[in-house]
Steps between C-alpha positions, in 0.01 A plus 500: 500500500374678849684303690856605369746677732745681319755439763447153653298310235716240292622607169391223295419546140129485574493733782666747301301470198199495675565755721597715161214415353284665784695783578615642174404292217520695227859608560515146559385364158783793337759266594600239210503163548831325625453224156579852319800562657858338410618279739860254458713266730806576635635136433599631127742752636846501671499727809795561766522358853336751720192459201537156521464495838151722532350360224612126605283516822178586336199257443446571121700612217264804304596857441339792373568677239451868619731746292832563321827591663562898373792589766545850277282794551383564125422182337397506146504115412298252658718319752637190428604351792172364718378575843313177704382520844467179743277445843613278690206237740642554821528901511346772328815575326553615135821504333587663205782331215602577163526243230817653373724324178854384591811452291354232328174624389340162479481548874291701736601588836275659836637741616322699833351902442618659791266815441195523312570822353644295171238356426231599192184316623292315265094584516363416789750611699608869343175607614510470849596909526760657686651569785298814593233496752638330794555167356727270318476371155699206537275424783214477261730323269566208737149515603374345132819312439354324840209487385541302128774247662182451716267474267659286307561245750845520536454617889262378715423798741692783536687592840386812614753779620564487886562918533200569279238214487308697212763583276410246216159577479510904550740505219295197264241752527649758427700361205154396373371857497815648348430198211160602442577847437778417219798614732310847628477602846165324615291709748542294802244483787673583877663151602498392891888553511536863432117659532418363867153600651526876444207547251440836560667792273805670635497839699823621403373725240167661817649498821890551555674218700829546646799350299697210643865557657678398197404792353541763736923581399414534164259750502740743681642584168167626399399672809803739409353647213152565612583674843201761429242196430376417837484091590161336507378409798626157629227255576599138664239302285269504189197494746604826663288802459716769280467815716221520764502788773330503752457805734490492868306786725693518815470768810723780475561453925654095376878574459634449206686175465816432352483382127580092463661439234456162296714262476671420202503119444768338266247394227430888451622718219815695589446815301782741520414870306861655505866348509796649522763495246768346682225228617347402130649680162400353134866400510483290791353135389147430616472204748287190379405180665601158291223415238325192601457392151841443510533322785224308459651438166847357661375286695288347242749463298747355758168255564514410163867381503457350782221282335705459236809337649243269707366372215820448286639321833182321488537403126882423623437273745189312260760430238750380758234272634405361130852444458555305788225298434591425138875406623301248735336388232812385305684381754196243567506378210869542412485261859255232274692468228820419663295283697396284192846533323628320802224240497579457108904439616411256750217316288806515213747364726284183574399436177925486490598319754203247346630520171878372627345256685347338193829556287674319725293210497536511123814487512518192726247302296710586204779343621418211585359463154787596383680185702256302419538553145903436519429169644285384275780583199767329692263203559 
């Protein structure tokens, strides 16, 4: 399919398959079929009311089997309790539940997986990899879950992610190419997203560039123990030339001007050969800028709460609103039957009031019969 964009096309079933089916088909065709997989309602189980109230808004009733519940960290037996996942139409949400037994076993309960990391993953989905390289496995987890409720009908097109457009279909493809090579690291070509268009090699290793600012402190540490190892010469770029020299022939009657020195700008190297002991011992503690890995990781996180409590205010307010519709609902037609129960009483007090009515005529008629007969025996 040429005409796919990865971030703006719709994700129908056919685009995707088709646009699979050009781009990485054989990875593609690795993938079982979503008949193979076990699939069950969630009409046969009890469930809470924050459950209740997700699950109630959705368009269709299917989850997916995808693993066992194994909360402990060495887990010998197979799992009993199951794990099912569930897209909703309207958002490219998954939600994870076990199908746990209650008291009474005859009865299975949903209950929600609040992290992942219990779960034993049925083939396909234990061979998605790990968590090394930069990305997530649950991401390419989701991705195929997506991807067989889709298939199989159950959602129409999927709604793409508004921070990151291509986040379903970098990690379908990926998840694809993990299948394919039976849970192995796959040998990934660049993606746009982290390669860029820098296709030549690096120059790290040829030319020396100057380091950035973060990581000027931390090399003072170092500097201490090589004062007799003299610095390499700074240069300001990778396209610099190393050390050129070139040689000036001046008059010897031209006075001799006074040396300029350069000036140091703050993107330089700040190489200091000796310290003091009283300025830097090995006792004192080395100074170090936060690691933006773990701010970066913070704020994701926070993000991800944040997300978190939107949606579960979202699911809130959904089973609020399906509530208030279903009280409607009764009270209409708790509103027609008392309705026709007081048709019925006034129908049934007519058919009374008619009823005396002809009793007392009876009555009358028998009466006079009843004189009538009298006179006739006296007669």
């Amino acid at each position: 399919m040429y005409d796919f964009n990865e971030a703006r096309s719709p994700l129908t079933n056919d685009n995707v398959q088709s646009w699979a089916r050009t781009n990485f088909s054989t990875p593609f065709r690795a993938l079982p079929r979503f008949a193979r997989l076990n699939w069950t309602g969630f009409d046969e189980f009890t469930m809470s009311r924050p459950v209740w109230r997700s699950l109630g808004r959705s368009s269709h009733k299917q989850l997916l089997v995808i693993g066992g519940y194994a909360p402990g960290p060495d887990i010998e037996e197979e799992p009993t309790d199951r794990v099912v996942a569930h897209v909703h139409t309207d958002e490219a949400e998954v939600s994870f539940y076990r199908i746990a037994e209650t008291e009474d076993t005859d009865i299975l309960e949903l209950q929600p997986v609040n992290s992942t990391a219990t779960v034993a993953f049925h083939a396909p989905f234990c061979h998605v990899g790990d968590d090394t390289g930069g990305s997530k496995a649950i991401h390419r987890v989701s991705a195929l879950i997506l991807y067989y409720f889709l298939a199989a009908g159950h959602v129409r097109e999927l709604v793409r992610n508004k921070s990151d457009p291509t986040m379903f279909t970098r990690n379908f493809k990926d998840a694809c190419a993990w299948i394919e090579n039976d849970g192995e690291r796959p040998i990934l070509p660049p993606s746009r997203r982290s390669s860029g268009f820098v296709l030549s090699p690096p120059l790290c290793n040829t030319v020396p560039v100057r380091p950035k600012r973060s990581s000027t402190i931390s090399s003072l540490s170092q500097s201490t123990t090589t004062e007799d190892t003299p610095a390499p010469p700074i240069t300001r770029s990778a396209t610099d030339s190393i050390s050129v020299k070139i040689k000036r022939e001046r008059d010897e009657d031209t006075l001799i001007r006074p040396k300029k020195h350069p000036r140091r700008t703050l993107s330089e190297q700040i190489v200091i050969t000796k310290f003091q002991d009283s300025i830097l011992s090995p006792q004192s503690p080395v100074p170090r800028s936060p690691a933006p890995e773990r701010v970066n990781k913070a704020l994701t996180d926070r993000i991800q709460h944040l997300k978190d409590e939107n949606a579960d205010l979202k699911a809130d307010i959904g089973g609020l609103e399906t509530e208030k519709d279903e009280i409607a609902r009764r009270m209409a037609k708790e509103l027609r039957s008392i309705r026709a129960i007081k048709a019925e009483n006034e129908q049934m007090k007519q058919d009374l009031a008619t009823v005396m009515t002809r009793l007392t005529s009876v009555e009358s008629e028998m009466t006079l019969i009843r004189a009538k007969v009298e006179k006739r025996a006296k007669g």
